[in-house]
C-alpha positions as CSV (number, residue, x, y, z in Angstrom):
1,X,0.0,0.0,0.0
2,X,1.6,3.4,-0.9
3,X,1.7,5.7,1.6
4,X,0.4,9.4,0.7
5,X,0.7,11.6,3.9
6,X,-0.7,15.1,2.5
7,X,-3.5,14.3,1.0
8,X,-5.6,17.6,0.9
9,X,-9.3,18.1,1.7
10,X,-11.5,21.3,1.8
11,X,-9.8,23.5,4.4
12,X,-11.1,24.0,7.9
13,X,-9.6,26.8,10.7
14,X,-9.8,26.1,14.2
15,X,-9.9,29.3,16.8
16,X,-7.4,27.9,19.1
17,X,-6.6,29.0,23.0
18,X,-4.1,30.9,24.0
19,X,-0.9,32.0,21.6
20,X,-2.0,29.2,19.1
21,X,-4.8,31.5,17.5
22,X,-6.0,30.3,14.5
23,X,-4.5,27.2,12.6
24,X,-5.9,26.6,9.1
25,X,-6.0,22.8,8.3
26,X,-6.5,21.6,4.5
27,X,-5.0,18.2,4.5
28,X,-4.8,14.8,6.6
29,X,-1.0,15.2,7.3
30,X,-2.3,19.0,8.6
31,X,-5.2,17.1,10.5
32,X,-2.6,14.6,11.8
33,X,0.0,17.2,13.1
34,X,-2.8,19.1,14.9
35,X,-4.2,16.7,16.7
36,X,-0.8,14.6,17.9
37,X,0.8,18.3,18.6
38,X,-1.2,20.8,19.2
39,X,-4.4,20.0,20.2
40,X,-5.7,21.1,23.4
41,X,-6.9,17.7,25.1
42,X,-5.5,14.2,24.3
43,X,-8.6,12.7,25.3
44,X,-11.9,11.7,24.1
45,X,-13.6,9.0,22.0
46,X,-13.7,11.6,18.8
47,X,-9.8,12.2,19.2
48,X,-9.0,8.9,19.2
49,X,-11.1,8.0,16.4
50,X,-10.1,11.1,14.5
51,X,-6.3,9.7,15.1
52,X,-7.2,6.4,13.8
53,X,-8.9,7.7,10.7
54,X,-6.4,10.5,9.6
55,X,-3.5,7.4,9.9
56,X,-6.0,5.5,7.8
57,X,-6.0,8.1,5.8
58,X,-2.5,8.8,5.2
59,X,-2.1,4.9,4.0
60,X,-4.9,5.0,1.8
61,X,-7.5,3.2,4.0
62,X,-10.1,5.6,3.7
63,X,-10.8,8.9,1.4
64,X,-9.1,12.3,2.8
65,X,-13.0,13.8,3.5
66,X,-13.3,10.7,6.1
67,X,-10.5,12.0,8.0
68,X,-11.5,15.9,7.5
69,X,-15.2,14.7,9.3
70,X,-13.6,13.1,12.2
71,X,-11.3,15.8,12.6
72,X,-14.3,18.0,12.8
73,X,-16.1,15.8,14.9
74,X,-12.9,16.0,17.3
75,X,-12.9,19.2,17.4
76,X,-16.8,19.8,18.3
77,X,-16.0,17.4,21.2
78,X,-13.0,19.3,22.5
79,X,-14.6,22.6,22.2
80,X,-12.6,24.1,19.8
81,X,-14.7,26.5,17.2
82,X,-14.2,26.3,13.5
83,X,-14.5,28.0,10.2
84,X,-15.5,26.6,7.5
């Protein structure tokens, strides 16, 4: 299985806390990065599948918009506010 890391999807920006302000997101290596290093909690059943999904992703598993709806899904559940 080739391994495609970037794979873009429509872009989403997260208002993040603090210094992070806001972090535009358009692919699942972006979506990846986020949430392993920057992300405000490392907790929850939406994180982890989000996680799961964009490394899915990145191998070809599943389409890029798959991990770009968990990733939005995480972030609803950790309180972070988008736009879209």
């Amino acid at each position: 299985m080739k391994r495609n890391t970037l794979r873009p999807f429509s872009a989403v920006t997260l208002v993040m806390e603090g210094t992070e302000g806001y972090r535009r997101v358009n692919s699942v290596q972006d979506a990846a990065e986020t949430l392993l290093e920057h992300w405000p909690i490392a907790d929850g059943e939406e994180y982890v599948t989000a996680v799961r999904i964009c490394l899915d992703a990145m191998m070809g598993v599943v389409g890029a918009e798959a991990a770009r709806e968990a990733f939005i899904k995480a972030a609803e559940e950790a309180g972070v506010s988008l736009l879209q």
